[in-house]
C-alpha positions in Angstrom: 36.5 89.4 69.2 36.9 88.5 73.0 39.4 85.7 73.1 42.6 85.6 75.1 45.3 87.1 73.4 48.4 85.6 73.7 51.6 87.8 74.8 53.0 89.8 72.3 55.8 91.5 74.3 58.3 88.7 72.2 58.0 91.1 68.9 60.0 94.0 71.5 62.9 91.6 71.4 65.6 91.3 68.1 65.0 91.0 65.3 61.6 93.0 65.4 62.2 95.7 68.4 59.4 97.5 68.5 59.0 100.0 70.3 55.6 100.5 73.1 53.2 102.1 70.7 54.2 99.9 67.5 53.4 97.2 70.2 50.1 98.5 71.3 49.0 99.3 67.1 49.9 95.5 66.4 47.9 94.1 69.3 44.7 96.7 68.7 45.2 95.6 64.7 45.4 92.0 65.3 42.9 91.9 67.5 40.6 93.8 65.2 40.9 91.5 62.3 38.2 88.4 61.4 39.3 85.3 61.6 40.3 85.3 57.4 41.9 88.4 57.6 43.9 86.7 60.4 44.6 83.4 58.1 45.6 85.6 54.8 47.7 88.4 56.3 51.3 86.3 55.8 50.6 86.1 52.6 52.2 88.2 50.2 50.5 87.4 45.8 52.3 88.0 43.2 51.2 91.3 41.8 52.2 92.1 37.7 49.2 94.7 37.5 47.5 93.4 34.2 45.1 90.7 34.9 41.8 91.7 34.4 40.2 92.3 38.1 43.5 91.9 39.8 42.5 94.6 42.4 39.8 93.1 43.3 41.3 89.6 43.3 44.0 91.3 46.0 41.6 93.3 48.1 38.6 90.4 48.3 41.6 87.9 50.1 42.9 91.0 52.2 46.7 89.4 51.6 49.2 91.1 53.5 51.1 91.8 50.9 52.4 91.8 47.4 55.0 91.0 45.6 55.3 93.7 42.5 56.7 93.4 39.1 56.7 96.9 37.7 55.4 98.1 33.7 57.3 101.4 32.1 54.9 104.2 33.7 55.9 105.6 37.4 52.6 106.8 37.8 50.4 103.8 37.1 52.4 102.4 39.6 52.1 104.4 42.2 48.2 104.7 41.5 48.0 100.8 41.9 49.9 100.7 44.9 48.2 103.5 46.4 44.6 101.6 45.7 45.7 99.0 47.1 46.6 100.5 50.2 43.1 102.7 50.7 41.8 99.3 49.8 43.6 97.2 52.6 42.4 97.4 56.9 45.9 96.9 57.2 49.1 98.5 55.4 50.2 96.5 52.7 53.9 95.4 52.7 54.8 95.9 49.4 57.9 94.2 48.4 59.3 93.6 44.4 63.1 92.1 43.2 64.9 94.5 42.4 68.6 93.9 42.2 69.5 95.8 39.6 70.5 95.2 35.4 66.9 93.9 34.3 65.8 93.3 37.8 65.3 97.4 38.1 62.3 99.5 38.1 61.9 99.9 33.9 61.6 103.4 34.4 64.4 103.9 36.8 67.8 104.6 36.7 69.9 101.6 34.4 72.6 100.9 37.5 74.5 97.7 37.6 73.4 94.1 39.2 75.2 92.2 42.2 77.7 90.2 40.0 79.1 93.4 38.1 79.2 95.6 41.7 81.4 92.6 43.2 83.2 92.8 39.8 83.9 96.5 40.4 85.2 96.1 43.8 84.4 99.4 44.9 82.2 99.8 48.3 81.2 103.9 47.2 80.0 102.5 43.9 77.8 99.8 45.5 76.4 102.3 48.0 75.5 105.0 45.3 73.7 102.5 43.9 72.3 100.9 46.2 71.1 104.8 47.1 69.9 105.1 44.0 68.0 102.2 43.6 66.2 103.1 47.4 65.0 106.2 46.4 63.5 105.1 43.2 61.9 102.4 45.0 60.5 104.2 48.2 59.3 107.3 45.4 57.3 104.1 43.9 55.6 103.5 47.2 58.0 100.4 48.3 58.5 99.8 51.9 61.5 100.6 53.7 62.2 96.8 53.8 65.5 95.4 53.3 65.8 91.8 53.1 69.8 90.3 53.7 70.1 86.7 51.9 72.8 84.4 50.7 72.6 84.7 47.5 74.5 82.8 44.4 74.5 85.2 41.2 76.6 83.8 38.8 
């Protein structure tokens, strides 16, 4: 595409800061995209891994994206993520809710949600878990991606 490409030196600034060749990937990826890969890269679908021809529904829209809710087996997982990422011209962010209680991976570790940490009142207990529940997700093929929200859980 030879169009005028607007200055991305912004996305060096908080809250992105990256760095010169994160910078120069963006722009040479961006600028490399079609017009609907442009228009469907914010979006992130909502990805539960048993519809019939859900890959292909997810890789013919090129979504940024997905949003995963996880089935009992580590490994089908991680093979759906992975296909979807050989799949995509662009890394996938691949996000899920996971907060712990029955927000966890099913195959993971049981660890406590928000409301019972604040209950315990103990920062080393939070941050194991919060350990715990990182590793479990990055070992699934999560991004490192934290996300910091108000949040009401009662």
């Amino acid at each position: 595409m030879n169009e005028p490409m607007q200055d991305l030196d912004f996305l060096q600034q908080p809250p992105c800061n990256l760095n010169e060749t994160v910078l120069i990937w963006v722009t040479e990826t961006f600028l490399a995209l079609d017009e609907r890969a442009r228009m469907t890269q914010p979006f992130c679908f909502r990805s539960d891994g048993y519809a019939n021809g859900e890959h292909d529904y997810l890789t013919r829209y090129k979504t940024g994206g997905i949003i995963r809710t996880f089935n009992t087996e580590r490994d089908v997982e991680r093979q759906r993520i992975d296909a979807l990422h050989e799949a995509a011209d662009v890394p996938l962010l691949v996000a899920a809710d996971l907060e712990g209680s029955r927000m966890s991976l099913r195959y993971g570790t049981a660890v406590p949600n928000p409301l019972a940490l604040a209950a315990i009142d103990n920062i080393e207990v939070t941050q194991k878990v919060s350990e715990i529940m990182a590793l479990e997700s990055a070992d699934v093929g999560l991004v490192k991606f934290t996300e910091f929200y108000v949040k009401v859980d009662i």
